[in-house]
C-alpha positions as CSV (number, residue, x, y, z in Angstrom):
1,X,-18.6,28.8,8.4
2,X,-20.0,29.8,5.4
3,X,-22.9,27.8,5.6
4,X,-26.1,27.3,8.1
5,X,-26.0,23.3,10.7
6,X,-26.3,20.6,8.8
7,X,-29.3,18.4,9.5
8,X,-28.6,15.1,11.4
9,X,-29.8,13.1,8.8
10,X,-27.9,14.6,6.2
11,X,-24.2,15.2,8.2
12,X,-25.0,11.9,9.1
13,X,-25.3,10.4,5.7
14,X,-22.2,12.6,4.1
15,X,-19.9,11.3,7.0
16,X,-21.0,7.7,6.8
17,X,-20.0,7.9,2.6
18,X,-16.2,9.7,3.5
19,X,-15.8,7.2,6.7
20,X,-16.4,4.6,3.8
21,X,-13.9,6.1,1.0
22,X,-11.8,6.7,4.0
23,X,-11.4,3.1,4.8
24,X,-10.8,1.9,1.5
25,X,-8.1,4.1,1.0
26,X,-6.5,2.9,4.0
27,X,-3.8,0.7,3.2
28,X,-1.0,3.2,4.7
29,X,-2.6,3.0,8.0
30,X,-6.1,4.2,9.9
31,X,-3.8,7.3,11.7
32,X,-5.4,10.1,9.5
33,X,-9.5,8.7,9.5
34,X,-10.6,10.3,12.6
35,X,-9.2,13.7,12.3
36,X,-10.6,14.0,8.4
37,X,-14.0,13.3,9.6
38,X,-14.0,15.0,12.7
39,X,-12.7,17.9,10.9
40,X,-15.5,17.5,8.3
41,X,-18.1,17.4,11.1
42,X,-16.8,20.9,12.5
43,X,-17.2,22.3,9.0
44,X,-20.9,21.4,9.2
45,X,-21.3,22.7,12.7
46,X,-21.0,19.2,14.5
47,X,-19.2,16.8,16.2
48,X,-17.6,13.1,15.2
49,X,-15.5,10.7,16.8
50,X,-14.6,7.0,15.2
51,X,-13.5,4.1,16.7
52,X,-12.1,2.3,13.6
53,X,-11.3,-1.8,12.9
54,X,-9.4,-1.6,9.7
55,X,-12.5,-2.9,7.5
56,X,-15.2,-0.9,9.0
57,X,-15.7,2.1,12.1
58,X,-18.4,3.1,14.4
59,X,-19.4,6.9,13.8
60,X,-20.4,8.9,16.6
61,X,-21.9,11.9,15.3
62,X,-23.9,14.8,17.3
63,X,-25.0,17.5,15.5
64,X,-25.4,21.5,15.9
65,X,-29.0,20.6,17.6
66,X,-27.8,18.3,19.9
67,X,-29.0,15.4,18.7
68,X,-27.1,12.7,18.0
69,X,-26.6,9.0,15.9
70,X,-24.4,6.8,15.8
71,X,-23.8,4.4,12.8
72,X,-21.7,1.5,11.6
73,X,-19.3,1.8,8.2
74,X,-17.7,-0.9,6.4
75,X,-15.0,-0.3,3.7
76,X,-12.4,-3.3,2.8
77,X,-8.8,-1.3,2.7
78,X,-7.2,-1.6,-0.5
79,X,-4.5,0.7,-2.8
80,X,-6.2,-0.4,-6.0
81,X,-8.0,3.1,-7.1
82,X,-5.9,5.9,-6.2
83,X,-7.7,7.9,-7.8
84,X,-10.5,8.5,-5.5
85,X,-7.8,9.1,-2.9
86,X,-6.3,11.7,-4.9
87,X,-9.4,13.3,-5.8
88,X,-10.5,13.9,-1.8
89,X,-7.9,15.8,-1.4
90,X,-9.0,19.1,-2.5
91,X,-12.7,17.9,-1.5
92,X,-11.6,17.8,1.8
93,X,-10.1,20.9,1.9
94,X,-13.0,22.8,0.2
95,X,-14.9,21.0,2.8
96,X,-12.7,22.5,5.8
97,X,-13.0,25.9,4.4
98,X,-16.8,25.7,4.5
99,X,-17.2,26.7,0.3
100,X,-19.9,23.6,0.0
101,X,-23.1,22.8,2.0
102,X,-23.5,19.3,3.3
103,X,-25.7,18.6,0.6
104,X,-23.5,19.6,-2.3
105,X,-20.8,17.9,-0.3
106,X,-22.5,14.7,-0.4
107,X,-23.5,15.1,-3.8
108,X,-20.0,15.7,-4.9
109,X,-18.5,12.5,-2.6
110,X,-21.0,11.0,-4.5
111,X,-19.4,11.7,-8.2
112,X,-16.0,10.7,-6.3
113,X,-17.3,7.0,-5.3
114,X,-19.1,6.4,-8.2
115,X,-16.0,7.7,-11.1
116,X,-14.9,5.3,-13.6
117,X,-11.4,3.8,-13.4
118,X,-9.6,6.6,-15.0
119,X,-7.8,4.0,-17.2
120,X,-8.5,1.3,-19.2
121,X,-8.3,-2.5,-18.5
122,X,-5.1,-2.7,-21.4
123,X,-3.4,0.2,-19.4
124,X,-3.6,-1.3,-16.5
125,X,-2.4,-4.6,-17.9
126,X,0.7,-2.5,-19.1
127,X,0.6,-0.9,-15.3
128,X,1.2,-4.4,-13.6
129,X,3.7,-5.8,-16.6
130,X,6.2,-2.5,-16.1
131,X,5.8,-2.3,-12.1
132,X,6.9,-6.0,-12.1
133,X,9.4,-5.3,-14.9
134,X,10.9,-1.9,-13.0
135,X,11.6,-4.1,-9.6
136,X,12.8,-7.2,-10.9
137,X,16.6,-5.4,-11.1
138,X,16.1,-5.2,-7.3
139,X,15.6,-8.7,-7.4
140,X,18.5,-9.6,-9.6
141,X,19.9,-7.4,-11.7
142,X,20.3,-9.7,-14.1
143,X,19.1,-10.2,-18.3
144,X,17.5,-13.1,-17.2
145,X,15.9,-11.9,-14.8
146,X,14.3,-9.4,-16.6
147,X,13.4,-11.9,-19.2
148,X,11.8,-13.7,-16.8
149,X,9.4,-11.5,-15.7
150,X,8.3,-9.8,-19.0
151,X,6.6,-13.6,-19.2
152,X,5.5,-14.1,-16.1
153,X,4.4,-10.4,-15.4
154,X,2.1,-10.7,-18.2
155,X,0.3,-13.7,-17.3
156,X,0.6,-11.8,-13.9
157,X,-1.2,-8.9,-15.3
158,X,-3.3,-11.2,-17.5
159,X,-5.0,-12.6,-14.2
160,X,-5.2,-9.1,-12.5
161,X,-7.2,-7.2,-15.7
162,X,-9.8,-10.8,-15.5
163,X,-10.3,-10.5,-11.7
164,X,-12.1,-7.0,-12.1
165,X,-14.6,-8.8,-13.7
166,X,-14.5,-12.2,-12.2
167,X,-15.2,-11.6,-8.6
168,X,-15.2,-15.0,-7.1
169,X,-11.5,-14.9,-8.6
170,X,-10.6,-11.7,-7.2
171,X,-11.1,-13.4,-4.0
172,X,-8.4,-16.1,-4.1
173,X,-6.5,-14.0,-7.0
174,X,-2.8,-14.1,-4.9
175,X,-3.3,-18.0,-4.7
176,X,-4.1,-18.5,-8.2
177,X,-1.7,-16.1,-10.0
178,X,1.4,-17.7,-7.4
179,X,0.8,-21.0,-8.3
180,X,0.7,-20.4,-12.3
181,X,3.6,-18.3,-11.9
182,X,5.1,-20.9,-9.9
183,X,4.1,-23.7,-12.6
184,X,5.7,-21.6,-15.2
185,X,8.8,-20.6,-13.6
186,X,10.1,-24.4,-12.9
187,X,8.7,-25.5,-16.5
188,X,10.1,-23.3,-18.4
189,X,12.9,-20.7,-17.1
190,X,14.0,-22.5,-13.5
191,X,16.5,-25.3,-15.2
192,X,19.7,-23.3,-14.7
193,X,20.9,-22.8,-10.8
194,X,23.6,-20.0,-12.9
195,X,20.4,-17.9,-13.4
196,X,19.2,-17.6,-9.5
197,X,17.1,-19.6,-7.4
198,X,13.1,-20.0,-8.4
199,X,11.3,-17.8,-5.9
200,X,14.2,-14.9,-6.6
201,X,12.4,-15.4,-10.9
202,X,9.2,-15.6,-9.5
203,X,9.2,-12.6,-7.4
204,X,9.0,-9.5,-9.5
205,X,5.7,-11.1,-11.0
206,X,4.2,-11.7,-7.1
207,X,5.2,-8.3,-5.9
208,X,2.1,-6.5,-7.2
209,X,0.2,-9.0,-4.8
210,X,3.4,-9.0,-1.8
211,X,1.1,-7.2,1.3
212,X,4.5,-5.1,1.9
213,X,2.6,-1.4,2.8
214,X,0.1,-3.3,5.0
215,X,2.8,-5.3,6.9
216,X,4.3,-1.6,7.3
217,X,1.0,0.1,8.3
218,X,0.0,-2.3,10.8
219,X,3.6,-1.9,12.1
220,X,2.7,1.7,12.5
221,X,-0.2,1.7,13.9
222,X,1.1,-0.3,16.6
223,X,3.7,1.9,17.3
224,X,1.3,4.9,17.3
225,X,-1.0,3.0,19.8
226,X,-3.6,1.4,17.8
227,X,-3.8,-2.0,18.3
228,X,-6.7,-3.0,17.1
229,X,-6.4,-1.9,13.8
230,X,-2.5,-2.9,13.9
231,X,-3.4,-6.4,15.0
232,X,-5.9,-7.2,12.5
233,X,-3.6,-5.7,9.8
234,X,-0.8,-7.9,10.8
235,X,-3.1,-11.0,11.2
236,X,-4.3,-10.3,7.1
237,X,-1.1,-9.2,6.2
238,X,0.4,-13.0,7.0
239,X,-2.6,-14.3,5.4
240,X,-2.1,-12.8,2.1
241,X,1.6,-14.2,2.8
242,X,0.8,-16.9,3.2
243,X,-2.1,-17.8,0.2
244,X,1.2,-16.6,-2.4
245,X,3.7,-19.1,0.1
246,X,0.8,-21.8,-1.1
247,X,0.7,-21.4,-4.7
248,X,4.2,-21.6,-4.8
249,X,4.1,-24.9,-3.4
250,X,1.2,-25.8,-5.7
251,X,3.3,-25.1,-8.2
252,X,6.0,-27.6,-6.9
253,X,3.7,-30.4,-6.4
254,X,1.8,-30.0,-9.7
255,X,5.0,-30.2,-11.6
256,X,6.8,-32.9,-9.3
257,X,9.4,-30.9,-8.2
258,X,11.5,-31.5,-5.1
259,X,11.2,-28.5,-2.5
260,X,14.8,-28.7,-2.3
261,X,14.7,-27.0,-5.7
262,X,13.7,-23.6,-3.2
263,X,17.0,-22.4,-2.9
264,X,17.9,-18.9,-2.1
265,X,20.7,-18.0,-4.4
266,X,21.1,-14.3,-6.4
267,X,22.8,-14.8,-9.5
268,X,26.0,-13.4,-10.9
269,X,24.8,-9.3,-12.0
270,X,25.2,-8.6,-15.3
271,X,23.1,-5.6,-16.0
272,X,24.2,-2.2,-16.3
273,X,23.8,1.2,-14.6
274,X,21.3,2.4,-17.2
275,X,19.3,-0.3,-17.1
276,X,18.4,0.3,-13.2
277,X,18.0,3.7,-14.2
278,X,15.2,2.7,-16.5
279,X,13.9,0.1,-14.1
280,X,13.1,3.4,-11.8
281,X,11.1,5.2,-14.9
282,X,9.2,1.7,-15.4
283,X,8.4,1.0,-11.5
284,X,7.0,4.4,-11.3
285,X,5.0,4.8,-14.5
286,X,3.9,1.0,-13.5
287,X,2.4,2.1,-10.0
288,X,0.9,4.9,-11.6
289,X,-1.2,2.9,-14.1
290,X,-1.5,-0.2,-11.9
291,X,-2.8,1.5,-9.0
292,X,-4.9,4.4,-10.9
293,X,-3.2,7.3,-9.9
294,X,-3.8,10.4,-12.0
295,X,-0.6,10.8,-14.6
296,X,-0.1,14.4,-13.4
297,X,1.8,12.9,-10.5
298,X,4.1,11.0,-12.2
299,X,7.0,13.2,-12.1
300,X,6.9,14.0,-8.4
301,X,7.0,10.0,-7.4
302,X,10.2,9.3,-10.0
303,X,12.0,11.8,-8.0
304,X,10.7,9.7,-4.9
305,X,11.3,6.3,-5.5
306,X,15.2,7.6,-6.8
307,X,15.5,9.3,-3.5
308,X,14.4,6.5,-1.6
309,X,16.9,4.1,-3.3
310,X,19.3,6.4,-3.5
311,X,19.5,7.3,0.3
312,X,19.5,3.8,1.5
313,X,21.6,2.7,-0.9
314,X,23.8,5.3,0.5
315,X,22.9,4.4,3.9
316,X,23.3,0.9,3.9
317,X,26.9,1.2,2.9
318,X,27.4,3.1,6.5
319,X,25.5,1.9,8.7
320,X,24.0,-1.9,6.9
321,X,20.8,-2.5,5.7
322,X,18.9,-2.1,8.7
323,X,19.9,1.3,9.1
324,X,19.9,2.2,5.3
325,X,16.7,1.2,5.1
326,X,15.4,3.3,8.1
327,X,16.9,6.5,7.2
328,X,15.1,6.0,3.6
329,X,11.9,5.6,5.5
330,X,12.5,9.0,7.2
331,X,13.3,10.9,4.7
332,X,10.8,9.6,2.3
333,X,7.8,10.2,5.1
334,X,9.1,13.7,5.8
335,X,9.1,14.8,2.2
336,X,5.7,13.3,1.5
337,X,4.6,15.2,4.8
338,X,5.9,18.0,3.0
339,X,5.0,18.2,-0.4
340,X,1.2,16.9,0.9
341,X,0.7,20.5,2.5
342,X,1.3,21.7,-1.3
343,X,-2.5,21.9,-2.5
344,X,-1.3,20.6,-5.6
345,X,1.0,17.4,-4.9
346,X,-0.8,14.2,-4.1
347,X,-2.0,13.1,-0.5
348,X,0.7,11.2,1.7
349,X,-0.4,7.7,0.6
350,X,-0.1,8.1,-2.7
351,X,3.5,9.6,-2.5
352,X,4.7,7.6,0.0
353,X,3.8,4.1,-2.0
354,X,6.1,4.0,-4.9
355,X,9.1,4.7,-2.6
356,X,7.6,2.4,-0.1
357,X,7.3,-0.3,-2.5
358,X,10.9,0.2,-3.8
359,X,11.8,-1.2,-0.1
360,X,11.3,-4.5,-1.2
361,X,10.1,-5.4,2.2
362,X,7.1,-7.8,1.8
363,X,9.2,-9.9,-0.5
364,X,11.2,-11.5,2.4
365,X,8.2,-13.3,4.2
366,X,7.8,-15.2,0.9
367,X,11.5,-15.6,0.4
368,X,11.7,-16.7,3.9
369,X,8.4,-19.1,3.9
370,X,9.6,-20.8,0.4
371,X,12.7,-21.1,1.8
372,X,11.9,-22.6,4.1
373,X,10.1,-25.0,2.8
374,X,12.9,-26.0,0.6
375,X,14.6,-27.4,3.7
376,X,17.0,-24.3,4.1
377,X,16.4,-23.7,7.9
378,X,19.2,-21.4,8.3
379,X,18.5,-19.3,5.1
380,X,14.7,-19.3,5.7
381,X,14.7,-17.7,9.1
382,X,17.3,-15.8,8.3
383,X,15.2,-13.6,5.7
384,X,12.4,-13.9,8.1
385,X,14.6,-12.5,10.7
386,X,15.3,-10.1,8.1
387,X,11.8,-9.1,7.5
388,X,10.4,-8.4,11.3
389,X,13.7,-6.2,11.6
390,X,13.0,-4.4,8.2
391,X,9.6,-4.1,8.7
392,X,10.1,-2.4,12.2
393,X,13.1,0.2,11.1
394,X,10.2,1.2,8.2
395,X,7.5,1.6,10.6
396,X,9.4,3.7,12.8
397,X,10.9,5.7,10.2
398,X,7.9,6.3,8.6
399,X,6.5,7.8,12.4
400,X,10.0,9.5,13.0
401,X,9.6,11.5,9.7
402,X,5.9,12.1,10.0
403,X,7.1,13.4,13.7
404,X,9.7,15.5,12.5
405,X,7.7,17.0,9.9
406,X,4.4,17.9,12.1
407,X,2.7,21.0,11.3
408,X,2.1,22.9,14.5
409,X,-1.0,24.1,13.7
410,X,-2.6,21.1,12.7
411,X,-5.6,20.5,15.2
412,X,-7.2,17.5,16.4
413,X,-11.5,17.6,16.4
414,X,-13.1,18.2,19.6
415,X,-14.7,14.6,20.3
416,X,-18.3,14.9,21.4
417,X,-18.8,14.1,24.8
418,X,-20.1,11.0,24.7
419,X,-17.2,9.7,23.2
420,X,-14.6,8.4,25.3
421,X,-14.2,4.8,23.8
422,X,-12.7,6.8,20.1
423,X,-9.0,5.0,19.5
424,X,-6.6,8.0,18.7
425,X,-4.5,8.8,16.3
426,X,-1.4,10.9,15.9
């Protein structure tokens, strides 16, 4: 390496700051955590295993000396500032290559946690408006559909851009923005059965806060053998479920609505083939400014989310939906694995979650829960049939085109030896 041990104290306080970036970034799943620090640790001429929970990890560290610590890290997963994902990156990999010390290292992880959002709270008003606006033709693609949601996304948005600064609203924020969304839908544009069933106007505006990439992750995990972060996932995955499945039938209450007004039905398309075209351009540029990720990117995920719709719509015409939908989970995690050894493409998460999104798979516990509660038995568990099946063919598409697409000379750290309790990862 280019530089002399690290001291415990400071390896110890570096890894302890990427552990916690790490774990806030980890909505796609906890797989990648332990190999990025122990690879850090090596850089500094020591060691690291992690046993990981997905809101915080136990840090085993031992360094060139001998001695060694072990610490505690907490760090809430969210997909909310993808910039600082982007922007470790190439710190990690100058890391790897030993060009910094550990104490410019920790001074520049530093800079990384502490950045402003690199947008501003109108932009990402617009962010949350377009990404509801770009999937509601997967919704319905309808005029009124997309009507619909240029009203409800923007109280949608509205709610989102106050949150930042309201943080005791942040907390129950999915509750709150279902249940005015759900308010305004039967008041003002639910009247007509012609135009589609409430939840089916009501979705495009909810799908910012829809937990589909963690019901995927913790899919994935579990299928990659860790449980414990897989489980817990899950569990807050159906939580965030559902709080939105509850302010819908806020919603219904405070207005006086029966729940048999929860029907299920698409209605009649009317839009044309442009007009999904465009709804691509405005989901993409929507994630992008909705989820801070740097502009620069932009181009790269349009042709992404196409080719992700594009092969399972493909698919699903030979082999149904199931199997549409697990071929475009392949092919979209082997061409992120791809273009993420590119030093300048994003990391995986950040091109794998517009196509991901474009799935549409978190939508279907709602679909199914309201549903359900509109007395529709059949119909109900029939999209929540839908969604465990869906949610599976993702997660093991996602691992089949990692797999496939698995650089050989990727090595895992050597785990110190006191660490035989570290979960794995592929």
């Amino acid at each position: 390496m280019g530089h002399a041990a690290a001291d415990l104290d400071d390896l110890t306080a570096f890894l302890a700051r990427l552990t916690a970036l790490l774990l806030r970034s980890s909505a796609e799943g906890a797989y990648s955590i332990e190999r990025a620090v122990g690879t850090s640790a090596q850089a500094f001429g020591g060691q690291a295993s992690v046993v990981l929970v997905p809101e915080a990890a136990v840090l085993s560290i031992v360094a060139a000396d001998g001695r060694m610590r072990t610490v505690c890290v907490h760090g809430f997963p969210e997909v909310f500032r993808l910039d600082q994902a982007a922007a470790l990156k190439p710190f990690l990999a100058d890391v790897k290559t030993g060009q910094l010390g550990v104490a410019e290292a920790n001074r520049r992880l530093a800079r990384i946690e502490a950045a402003p959002p690199p947008y501003p709270w109108w932009l990402k008003f617009l962010g949350v408006l377009l990404f509801s606006l770009g999937f509601a033709p997967l919704v319905q693609p309808t005029w009124y559909e997309i009507t619909t949601t240029a009203v409800l996304g923007a109280i949608a948005a509205a709610l989102v851009v106050a949150a930042v600064h309201a943080p005791r609203l942040s907390k129950i924020l999915p509750l709150v923005v279902s249940a005015v969304v759900s308010v305004v839908t039967i008041e003002a544009f639910a009247g007509d059965p012609a135009h589609g069933g409430p939840v089916l106007l009501m979705l495009p505006a909810l799908f910012y806060f829809v937990p589909g990439d963690f019901l995927s992750a913790s899919t994935t995990e579990l299928a990659v053998g860790l449980i414990t972060t897989g489980a817990i996932r899950l569990v807050y995955s159906i939580f965030l479920l559902v709080q939105l499945y509850l302010g819908v039938l806020m919603g219904i209450f405070v207005t006086g609505t029966p729940l048999n007004a929860l029907f299920d039905t698409a209605a009649r398309a009317d839009l044309p083939k442009w007009a999904l075209i465009l709804g691509g351009i405005a989901f993409t540029a929507g994630t992008v400014l909705a989820f801070a990720i740097p502009h620069r990117f932009f181009g790269t995920l349009l042709v992404l989310v196409y080719a992700t719709v594009g092969v399972q719509s493909l698919f699903t015409k030979l082999i149904r939906e199931t199997g549409g939908t697990f071929v475009a989970a392949v092919v979209l995690a082997a061409a992120a694995n791809l273009l993420d050894r590119n030093p300048a493409c994003p990391p995986r998460l950040i091109l794998i979650l517009p196509g991901f999104f474009a799935l549409t798979v978190g939508s279907l516990g709602l679909r199914g829960l309201t549903t359900l509660a509109g007395g529709y038995v059949i119909e109900g568990f029939q999209d929540l049939q839908k969604l465990i099946t869906i949610v599976t063919a993702i997660a093991i598409g996602l691992v089949v085109g990692m797999a496939l697409t698995h650089s050989r000379t990727t090595t895992r750290p050597t785990p110190p030896h006191a660490s035989s309790t570290s979960q794995r990862s592929p």
